[in-house]
PDB file with one MODEL, atoms N, CA, C and O in Angstrom:
MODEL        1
ATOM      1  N   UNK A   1       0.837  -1.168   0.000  1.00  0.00           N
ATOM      2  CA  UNK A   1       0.000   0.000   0.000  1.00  0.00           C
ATOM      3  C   UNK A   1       0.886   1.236   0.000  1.00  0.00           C
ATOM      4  O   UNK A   1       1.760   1.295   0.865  1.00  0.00           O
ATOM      5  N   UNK A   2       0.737   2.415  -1.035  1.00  0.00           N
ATOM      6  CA  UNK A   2       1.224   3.485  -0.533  1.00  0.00           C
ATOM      7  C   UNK A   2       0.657   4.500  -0.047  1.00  0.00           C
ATOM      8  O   UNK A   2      -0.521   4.677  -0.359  1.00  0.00           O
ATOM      9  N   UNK A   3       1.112   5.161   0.575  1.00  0.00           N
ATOM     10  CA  UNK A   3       0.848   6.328   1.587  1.00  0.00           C
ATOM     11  C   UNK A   3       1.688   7.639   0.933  1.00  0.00           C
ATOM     12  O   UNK A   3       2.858   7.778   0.578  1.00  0.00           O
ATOM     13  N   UNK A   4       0.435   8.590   0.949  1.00  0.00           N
ATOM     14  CA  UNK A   4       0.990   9.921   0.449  1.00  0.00           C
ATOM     15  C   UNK A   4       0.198  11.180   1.486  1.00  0.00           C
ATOM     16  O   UNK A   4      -0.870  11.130   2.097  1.00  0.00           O
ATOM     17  N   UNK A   5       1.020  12.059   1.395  1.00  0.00           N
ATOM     18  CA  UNK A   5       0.696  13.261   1.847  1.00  0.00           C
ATOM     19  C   UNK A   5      -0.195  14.308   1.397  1.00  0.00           C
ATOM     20  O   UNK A   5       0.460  15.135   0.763  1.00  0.00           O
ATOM     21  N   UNK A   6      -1.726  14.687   1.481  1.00  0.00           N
ATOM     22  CA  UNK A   6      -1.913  15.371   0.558  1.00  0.00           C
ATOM     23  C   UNK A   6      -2.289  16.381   0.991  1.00  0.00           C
ATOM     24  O   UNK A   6      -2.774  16.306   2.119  1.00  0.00           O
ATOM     25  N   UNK A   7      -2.251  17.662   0.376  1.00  0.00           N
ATOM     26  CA  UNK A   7      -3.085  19.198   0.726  1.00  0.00           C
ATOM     27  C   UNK A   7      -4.352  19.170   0.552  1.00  0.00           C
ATOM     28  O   UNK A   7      -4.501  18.485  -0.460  1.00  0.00           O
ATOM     29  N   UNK A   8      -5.440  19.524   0.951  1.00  0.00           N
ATOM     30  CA  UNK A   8      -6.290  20.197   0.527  1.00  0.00           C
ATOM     31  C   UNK A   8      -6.591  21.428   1.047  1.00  0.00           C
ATOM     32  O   UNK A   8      -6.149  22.048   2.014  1.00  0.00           O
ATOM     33  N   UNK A   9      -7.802  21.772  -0.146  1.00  0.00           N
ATOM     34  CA  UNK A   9      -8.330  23.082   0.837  1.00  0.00           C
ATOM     35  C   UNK A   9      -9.095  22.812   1.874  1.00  0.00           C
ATOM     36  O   UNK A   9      -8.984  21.900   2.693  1.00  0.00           O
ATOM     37  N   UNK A  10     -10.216  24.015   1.764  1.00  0.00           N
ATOM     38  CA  UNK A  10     -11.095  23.815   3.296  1.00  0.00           C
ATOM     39  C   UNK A  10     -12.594  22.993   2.404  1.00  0.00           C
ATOM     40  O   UNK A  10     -13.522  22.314   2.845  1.00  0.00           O
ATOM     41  N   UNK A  11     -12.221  23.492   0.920  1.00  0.00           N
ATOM     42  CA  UNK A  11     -13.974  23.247   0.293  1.00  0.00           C
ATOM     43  C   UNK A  11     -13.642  21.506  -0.020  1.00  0.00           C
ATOM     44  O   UNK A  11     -14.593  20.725  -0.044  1.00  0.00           O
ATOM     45  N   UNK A  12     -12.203  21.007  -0.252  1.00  0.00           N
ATOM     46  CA  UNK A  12     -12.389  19.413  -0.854  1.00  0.00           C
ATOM     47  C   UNK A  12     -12.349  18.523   0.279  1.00  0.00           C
ATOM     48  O   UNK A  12     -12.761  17.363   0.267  1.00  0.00           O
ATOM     49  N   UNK A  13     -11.680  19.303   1.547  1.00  0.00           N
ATOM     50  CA  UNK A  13     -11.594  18.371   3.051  1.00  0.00           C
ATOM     51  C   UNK A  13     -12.757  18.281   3.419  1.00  0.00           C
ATOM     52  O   UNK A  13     -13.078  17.209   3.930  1.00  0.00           O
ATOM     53  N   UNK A  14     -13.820  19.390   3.290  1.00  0.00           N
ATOM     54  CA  UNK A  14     -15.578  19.296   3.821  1.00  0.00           C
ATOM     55  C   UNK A  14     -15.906  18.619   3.031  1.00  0.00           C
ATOM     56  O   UNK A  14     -16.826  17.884   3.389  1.00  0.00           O
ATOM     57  N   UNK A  15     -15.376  18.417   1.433  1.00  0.00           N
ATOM     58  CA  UNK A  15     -16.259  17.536   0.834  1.00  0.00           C
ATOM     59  C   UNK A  15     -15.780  16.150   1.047  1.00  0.00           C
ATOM     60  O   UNK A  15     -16.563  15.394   0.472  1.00  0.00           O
ATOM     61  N   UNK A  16     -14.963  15.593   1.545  1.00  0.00           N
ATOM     62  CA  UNK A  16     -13.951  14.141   2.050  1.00  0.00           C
ATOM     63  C   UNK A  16     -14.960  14.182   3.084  1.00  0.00           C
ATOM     64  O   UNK A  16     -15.806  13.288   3.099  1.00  0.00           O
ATOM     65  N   UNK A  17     -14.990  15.321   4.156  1.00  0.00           N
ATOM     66  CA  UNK A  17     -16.002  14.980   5.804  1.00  0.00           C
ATOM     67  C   UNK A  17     -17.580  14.536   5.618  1.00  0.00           C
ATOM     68  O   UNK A  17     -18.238  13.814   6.368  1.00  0.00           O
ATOM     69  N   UNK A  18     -18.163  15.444   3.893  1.00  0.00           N
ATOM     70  CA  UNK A  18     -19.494  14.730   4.078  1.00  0.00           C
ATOM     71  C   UNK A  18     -19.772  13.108   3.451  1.00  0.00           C
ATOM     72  O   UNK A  18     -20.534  12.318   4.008  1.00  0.00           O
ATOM     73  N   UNK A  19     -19.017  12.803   2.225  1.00  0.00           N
ATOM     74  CA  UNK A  19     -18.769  11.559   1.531  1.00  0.00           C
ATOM     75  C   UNK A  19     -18.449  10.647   3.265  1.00  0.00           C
ATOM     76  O   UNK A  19     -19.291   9.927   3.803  1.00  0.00           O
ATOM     77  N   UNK A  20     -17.002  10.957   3.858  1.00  0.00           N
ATOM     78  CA  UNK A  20     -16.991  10.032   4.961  1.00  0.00           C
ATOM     79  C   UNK A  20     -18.033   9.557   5.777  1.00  0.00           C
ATOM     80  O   UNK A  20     -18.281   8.445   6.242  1.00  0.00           O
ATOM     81  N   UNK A  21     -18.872  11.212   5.879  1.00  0.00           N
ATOM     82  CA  UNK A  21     -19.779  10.567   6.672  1.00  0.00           C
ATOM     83  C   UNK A  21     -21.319   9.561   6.359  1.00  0.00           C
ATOM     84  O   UNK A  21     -22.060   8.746   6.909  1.00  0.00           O
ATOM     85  N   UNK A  22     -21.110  10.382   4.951  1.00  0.00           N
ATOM     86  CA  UNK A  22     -22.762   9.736   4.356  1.00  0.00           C
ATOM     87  C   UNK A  22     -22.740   8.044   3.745  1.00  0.00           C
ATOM     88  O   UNK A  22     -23.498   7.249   3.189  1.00  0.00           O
ATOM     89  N   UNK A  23     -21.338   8.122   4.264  1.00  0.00           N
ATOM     90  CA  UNK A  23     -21.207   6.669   3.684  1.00  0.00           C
ATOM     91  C   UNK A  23     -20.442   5.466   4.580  1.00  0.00           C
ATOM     92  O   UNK A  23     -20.000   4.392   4.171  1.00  0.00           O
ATOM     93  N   UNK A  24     -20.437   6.137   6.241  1.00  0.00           N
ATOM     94  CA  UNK A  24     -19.919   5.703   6.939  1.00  0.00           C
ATOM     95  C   UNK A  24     -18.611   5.550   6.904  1.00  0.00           C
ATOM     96  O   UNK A  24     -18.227   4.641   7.639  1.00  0.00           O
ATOM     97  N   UNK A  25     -17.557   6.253   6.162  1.00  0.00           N
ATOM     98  CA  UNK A  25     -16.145   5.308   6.312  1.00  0.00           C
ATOM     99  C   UNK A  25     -15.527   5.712   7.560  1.00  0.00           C
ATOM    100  O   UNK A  25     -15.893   6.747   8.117  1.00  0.00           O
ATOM    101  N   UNK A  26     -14.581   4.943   8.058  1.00  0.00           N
ATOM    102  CA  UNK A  26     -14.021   5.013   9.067  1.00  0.00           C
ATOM    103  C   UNK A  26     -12.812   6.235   9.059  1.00  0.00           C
ATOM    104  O   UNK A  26     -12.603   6.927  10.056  1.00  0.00           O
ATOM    105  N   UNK A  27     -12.149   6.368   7.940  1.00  0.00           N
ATOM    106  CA  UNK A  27     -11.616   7.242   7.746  1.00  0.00           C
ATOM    107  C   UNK A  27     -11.277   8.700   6.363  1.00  0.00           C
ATOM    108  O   UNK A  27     -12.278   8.858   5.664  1.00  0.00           O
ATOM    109  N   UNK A  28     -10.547   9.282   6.127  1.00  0.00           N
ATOM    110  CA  UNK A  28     -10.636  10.063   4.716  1.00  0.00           C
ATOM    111  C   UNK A  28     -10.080   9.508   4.045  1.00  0.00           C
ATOM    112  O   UNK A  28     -10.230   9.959   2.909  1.00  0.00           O
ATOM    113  N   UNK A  29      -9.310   8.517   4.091  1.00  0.00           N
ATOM    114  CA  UNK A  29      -8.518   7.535   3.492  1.00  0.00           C
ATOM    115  C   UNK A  29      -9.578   6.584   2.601  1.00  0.00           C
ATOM    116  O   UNK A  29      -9.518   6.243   1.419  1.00  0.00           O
ATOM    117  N   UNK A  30     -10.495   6.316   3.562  1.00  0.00           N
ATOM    118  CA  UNK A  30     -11.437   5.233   2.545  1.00  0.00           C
ATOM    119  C   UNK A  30     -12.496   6.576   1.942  1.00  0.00           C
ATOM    120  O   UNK A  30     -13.224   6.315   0.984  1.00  0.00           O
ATOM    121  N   UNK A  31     -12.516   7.423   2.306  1.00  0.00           N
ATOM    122  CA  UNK A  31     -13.375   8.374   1.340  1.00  0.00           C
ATOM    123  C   UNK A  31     -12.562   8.773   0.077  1.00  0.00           C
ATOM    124  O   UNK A  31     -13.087   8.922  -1.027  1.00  0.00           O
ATOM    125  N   UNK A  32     -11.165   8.943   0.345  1.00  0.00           N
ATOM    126  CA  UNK A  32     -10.210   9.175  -0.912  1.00  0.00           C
ATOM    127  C   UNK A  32     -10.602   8.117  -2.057  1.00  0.00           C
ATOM    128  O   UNK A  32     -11.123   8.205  -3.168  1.00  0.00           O
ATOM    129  N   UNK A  33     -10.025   6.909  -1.129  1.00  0.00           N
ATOM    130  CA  UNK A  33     -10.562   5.530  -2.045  1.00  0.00           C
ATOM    131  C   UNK A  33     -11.586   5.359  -3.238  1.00  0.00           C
ATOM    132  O   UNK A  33     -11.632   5.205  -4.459  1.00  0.00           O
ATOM    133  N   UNK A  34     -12.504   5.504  -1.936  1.00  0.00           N
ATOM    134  CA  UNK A  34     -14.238   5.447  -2.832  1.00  0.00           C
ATOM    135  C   UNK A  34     -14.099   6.893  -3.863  1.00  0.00           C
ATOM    136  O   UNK A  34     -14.267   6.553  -5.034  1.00  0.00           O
ATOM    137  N   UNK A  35     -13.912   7.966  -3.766  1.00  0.00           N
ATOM    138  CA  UNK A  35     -14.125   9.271  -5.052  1.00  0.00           C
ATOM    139  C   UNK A  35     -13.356   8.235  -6.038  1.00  0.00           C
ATOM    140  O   UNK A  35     -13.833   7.807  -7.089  1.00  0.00           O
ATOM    141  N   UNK A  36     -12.479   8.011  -5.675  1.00  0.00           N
ATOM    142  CA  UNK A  36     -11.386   7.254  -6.743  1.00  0.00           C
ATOM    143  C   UNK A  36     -11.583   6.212  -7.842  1.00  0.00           C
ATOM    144  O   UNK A  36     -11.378   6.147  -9.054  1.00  0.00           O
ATOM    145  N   UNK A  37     -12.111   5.364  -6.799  1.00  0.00           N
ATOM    146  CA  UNK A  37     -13.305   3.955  -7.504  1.00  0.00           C
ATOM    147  C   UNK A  37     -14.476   4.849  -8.281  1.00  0.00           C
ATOM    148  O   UNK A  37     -14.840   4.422  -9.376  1.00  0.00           O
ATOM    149  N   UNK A  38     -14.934   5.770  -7.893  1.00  0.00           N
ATOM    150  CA  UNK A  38     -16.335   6.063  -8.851  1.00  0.00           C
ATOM    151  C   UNK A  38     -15.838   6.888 -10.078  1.00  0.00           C
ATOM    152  O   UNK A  38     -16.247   6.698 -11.224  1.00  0.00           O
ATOM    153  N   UNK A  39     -14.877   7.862  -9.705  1.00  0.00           N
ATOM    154  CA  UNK A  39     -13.705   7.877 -11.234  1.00  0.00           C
ATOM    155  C   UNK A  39     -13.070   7.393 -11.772  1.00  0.00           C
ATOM    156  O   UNK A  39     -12.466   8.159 -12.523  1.00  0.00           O
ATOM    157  N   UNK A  40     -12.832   6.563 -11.847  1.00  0.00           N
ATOM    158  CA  UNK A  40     -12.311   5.292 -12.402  1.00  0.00           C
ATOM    159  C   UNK A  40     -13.794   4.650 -13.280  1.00  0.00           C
ATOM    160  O   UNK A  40     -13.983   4.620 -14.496  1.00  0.00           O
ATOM    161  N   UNK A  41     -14.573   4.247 -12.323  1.00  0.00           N
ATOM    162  CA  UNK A  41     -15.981   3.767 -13.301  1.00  0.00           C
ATOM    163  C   UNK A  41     -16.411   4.327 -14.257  1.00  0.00           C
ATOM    164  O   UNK A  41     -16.560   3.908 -15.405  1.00  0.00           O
ATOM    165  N   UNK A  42     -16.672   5.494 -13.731  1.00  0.00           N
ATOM    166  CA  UNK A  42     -17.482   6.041 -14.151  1.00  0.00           C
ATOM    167  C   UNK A  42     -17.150   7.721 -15.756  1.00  0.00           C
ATOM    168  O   UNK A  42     -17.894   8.319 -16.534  1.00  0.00           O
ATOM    169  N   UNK A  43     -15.380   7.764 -15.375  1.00  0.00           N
ATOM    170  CA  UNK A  43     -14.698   8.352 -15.917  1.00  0.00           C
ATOM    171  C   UNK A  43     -13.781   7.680 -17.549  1.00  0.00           C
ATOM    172  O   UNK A  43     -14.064   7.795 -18.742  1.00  0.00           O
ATOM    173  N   UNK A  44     -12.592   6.966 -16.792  1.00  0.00           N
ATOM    174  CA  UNK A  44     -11.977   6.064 -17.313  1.00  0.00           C
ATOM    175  C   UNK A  44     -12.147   5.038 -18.166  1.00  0.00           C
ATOM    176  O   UNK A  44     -11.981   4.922 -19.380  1.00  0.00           O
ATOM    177  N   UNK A  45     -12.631   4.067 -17.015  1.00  0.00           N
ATOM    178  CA  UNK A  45     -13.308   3.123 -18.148  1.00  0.00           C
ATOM    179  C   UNK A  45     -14.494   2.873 -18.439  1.00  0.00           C
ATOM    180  O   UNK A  45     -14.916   1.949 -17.744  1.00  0.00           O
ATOM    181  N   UNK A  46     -15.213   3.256 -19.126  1.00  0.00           N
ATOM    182  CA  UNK A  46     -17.128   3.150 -18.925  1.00  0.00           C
ATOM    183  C   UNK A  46     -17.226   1.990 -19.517  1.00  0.00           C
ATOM    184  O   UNK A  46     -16.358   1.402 -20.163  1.00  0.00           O
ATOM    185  N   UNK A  47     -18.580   1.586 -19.227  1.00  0.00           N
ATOM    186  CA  UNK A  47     -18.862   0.398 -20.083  1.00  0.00           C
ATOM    187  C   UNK A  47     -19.057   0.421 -21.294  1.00  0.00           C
ATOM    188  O   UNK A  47     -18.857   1.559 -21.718  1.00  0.00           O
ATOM    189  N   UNK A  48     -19.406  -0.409 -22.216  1.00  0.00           N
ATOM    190  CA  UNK A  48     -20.202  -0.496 -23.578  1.00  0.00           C
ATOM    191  C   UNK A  48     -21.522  -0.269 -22.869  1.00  0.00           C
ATOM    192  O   UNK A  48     -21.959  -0.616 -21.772  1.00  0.00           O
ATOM    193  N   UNK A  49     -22.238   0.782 -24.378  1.00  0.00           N
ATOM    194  CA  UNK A  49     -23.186   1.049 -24.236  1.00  0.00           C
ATOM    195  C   UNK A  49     -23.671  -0.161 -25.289  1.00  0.00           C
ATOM    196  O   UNK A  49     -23.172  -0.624 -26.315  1.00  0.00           O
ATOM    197  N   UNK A  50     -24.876  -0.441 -24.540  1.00  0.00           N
ATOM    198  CA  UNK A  50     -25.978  -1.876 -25.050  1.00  0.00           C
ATOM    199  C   UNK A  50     -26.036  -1.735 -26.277  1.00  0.00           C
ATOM    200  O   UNK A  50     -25.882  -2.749 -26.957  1.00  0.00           O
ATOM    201  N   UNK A  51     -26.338  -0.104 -27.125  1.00  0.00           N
ATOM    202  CA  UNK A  51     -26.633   0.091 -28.097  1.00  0.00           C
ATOM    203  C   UNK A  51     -25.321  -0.723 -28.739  1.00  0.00           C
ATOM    204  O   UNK A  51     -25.414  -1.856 -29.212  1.00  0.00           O
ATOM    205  N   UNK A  52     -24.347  -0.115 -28.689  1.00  0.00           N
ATOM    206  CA  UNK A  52     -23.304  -0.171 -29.262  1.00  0.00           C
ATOM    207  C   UNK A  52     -22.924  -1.741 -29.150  1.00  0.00           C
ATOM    208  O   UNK A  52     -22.633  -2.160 -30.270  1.00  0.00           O
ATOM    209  N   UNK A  53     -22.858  -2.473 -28.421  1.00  0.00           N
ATOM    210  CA  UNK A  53     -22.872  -4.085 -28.298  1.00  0.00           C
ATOM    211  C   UNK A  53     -23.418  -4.771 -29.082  1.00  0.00           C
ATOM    212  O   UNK A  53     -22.904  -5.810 -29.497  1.00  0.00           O
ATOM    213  N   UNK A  54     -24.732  -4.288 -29.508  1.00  0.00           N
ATOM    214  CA  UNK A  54     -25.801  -4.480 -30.289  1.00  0.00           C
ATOM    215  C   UNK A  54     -25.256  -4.394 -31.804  1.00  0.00           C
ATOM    216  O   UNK A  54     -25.491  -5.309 -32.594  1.00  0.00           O
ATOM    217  N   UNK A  55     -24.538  -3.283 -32.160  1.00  0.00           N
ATOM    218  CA  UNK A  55     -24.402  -2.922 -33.281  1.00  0.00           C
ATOM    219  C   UNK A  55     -22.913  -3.932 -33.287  1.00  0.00           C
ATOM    220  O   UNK A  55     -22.975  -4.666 -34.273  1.00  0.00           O
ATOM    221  N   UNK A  56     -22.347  -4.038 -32.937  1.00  0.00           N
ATOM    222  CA  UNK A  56     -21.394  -5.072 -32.804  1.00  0.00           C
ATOM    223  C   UNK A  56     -21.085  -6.331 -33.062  1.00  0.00           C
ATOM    224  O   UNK A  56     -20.040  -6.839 -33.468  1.00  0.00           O
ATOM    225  N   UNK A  57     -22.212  -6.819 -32.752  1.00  0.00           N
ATOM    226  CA  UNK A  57     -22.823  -8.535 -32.836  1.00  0.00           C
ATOM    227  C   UNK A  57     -23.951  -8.280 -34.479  1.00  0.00           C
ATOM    228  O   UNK A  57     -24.300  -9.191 -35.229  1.00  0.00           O
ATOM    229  N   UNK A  58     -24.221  -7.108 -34.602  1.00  0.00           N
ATOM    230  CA  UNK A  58     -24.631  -7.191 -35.950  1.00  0.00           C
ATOM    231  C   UNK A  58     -24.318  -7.409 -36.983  1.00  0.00           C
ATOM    232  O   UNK A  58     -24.860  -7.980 -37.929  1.00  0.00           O
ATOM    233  N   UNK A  59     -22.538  -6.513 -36.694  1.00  0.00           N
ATOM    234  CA  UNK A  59     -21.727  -6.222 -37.921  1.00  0.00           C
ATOM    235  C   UNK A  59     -21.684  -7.769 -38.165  1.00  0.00           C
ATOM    236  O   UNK A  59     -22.384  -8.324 -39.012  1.00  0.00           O
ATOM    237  N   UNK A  60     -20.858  -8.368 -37.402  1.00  0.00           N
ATOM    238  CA  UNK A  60     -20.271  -9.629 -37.079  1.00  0.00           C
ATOM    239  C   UNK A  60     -21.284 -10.643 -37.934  1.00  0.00           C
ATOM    240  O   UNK A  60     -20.754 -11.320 -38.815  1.00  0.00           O
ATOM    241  N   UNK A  61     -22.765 -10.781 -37.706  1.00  0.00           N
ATOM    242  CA  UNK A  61     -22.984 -11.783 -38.109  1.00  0.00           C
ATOM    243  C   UNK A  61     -23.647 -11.368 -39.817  1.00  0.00           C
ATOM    244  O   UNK A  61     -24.326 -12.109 -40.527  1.00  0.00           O
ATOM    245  N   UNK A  62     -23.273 -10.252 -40.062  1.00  0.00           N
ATOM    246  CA  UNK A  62     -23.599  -9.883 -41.437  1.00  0.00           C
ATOM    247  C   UNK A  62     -22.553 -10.266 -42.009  1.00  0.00           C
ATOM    248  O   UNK A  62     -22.631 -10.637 -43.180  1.00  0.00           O
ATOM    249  N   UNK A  63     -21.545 -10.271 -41.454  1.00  0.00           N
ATOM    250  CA  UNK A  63     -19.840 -10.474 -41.773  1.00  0.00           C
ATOM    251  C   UNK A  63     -19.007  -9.072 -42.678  1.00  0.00           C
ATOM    252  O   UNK A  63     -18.137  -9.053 -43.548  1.00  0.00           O
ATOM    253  N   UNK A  64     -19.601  -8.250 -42.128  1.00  0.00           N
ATOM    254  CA  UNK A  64     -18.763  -7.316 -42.767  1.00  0.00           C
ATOM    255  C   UNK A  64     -16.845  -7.214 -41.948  1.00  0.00           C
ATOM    256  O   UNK A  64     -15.985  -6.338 -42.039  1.00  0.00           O
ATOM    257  N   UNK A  65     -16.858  -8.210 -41.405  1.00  0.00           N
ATOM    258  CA  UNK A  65     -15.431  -8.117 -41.057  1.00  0.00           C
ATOM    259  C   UNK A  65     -14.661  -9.589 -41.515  1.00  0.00           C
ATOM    260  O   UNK A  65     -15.208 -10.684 -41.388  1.00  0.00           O
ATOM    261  N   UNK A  66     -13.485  -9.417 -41.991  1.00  0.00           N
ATOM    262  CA  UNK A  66     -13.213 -10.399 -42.860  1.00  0.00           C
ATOM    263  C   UNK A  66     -11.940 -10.803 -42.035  1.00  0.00           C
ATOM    264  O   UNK A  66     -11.265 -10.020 -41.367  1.00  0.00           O
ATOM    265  N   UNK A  67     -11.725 -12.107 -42.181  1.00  0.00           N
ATOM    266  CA  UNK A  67     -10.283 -13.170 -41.234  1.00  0.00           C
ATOM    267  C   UNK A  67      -9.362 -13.425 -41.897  1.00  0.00           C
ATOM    268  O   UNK A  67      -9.400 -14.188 -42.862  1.00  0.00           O
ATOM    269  N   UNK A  68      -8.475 -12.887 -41.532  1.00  0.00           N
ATOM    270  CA  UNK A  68      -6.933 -13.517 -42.704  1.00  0.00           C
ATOM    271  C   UNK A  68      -6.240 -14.692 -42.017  1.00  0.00           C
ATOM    272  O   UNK A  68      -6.355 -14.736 -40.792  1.00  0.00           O
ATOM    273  N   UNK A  69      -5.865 -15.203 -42.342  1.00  0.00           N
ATOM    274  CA  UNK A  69      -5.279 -16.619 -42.472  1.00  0.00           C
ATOM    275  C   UNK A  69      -4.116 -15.746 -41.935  1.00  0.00           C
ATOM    276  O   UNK A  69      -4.153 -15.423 -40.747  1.00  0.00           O
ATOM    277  N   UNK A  70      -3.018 -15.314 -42.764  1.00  0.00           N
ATOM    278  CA  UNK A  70      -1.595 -14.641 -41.888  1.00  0.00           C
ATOM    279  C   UNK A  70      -1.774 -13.187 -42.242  1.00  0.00           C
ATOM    280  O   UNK A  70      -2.789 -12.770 -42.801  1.00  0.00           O
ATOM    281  N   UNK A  71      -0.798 -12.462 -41.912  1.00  0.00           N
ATOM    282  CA  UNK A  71      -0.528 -11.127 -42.093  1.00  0.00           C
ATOM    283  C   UNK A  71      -0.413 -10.869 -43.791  1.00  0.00           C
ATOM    284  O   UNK A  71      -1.033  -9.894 -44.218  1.00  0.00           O
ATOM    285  N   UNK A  72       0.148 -11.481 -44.508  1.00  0.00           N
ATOM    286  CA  UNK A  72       1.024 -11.669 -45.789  1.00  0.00           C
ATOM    287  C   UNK A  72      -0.674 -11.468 -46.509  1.00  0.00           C
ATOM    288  O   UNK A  72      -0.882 -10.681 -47.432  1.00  0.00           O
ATOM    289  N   UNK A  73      -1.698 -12.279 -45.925  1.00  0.00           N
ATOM    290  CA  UNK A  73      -2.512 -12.654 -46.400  1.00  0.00           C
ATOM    291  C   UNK A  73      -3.339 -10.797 -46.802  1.00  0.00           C
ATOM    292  O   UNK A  73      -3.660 -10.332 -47.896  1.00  0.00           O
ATOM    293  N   UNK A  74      -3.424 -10.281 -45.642  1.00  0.00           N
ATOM    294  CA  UNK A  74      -4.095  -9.182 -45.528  1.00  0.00           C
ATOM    295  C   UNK A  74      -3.221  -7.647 -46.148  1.00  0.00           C
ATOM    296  O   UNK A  74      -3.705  -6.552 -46.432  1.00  0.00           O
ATOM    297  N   UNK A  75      -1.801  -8.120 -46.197  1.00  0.00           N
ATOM    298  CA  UNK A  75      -0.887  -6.946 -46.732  1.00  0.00           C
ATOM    299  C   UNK A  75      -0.660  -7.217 -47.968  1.00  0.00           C
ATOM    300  O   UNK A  75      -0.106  -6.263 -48.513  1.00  0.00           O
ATOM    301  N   UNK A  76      -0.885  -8.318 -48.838  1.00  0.00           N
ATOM    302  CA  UNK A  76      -2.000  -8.363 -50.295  1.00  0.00           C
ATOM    303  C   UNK A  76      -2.827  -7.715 -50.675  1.00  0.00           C
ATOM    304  O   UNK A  76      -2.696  -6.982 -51.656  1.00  0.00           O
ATOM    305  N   UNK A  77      -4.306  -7.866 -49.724  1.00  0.00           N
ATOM    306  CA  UNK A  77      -5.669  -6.762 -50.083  1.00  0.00           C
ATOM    307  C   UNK A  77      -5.423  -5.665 -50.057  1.00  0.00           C
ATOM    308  O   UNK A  77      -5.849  -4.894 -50.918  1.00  0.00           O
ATOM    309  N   UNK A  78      -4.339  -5.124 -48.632  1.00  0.00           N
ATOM    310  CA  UNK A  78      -3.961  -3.444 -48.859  1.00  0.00           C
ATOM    311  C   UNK A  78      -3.429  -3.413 -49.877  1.00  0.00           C
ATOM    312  O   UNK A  78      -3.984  -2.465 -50.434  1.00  0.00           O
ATOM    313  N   UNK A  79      -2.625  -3.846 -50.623  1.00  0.00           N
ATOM    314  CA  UNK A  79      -1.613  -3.556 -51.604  1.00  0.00           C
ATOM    315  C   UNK A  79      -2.307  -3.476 -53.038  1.00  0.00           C
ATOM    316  O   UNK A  79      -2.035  -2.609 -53.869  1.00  0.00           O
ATOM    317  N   UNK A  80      -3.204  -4.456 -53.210  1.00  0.00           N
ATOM    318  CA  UNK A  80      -3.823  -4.123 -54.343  1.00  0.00           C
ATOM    319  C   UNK A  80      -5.369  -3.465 -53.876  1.00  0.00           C
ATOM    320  O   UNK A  80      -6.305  -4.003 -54.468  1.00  0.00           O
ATOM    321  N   UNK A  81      -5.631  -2.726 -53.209  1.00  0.00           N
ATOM    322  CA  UNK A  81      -6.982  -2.136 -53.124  1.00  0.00           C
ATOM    323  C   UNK A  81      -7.199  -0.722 -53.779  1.00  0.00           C
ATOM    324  O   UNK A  81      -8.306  -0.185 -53.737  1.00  0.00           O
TER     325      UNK A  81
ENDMDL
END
């Protein structure tokens, strides 16, 4: 685990004191945590949207995406396209 030192002001430490409290953590440490985890979710990596999953499994079984056997195979089609 690492341990760091951090500043805040007076407006992001009240906002660490109400998260701690509305969510029970024991300390600002697990309130750091948790902001962290929900940016991370919710920022970083989002999910696929359904739509888009959808359109995905469509392409696929229409087959608009095509399988090369080797590389050699596919730097052919570029070459003469």
């Amino acid at each position: 685990m690492v341990q760091a030192i951090v500043t805040l002001g007076e407006h992001e430490d009240s906002v660490l004191n109400i998260i701690k409290g509305k969510y029970g953590f024991k300390n600002k440490s697990d309130a750091v945590n948790f902001v962290i985890e929900k940016f991370e979710q919710e920022l970083l990596e989002p999910e696929l949207k359904p739509e888009f999953i959808t359109r995905i499994h469509n392409i696929e079984k229409k087959g608009r995406f095509v399988r090369y056997q080797n590389l050699d195979h596919l730097r052919q089609e570029i070459e003469h396209a």
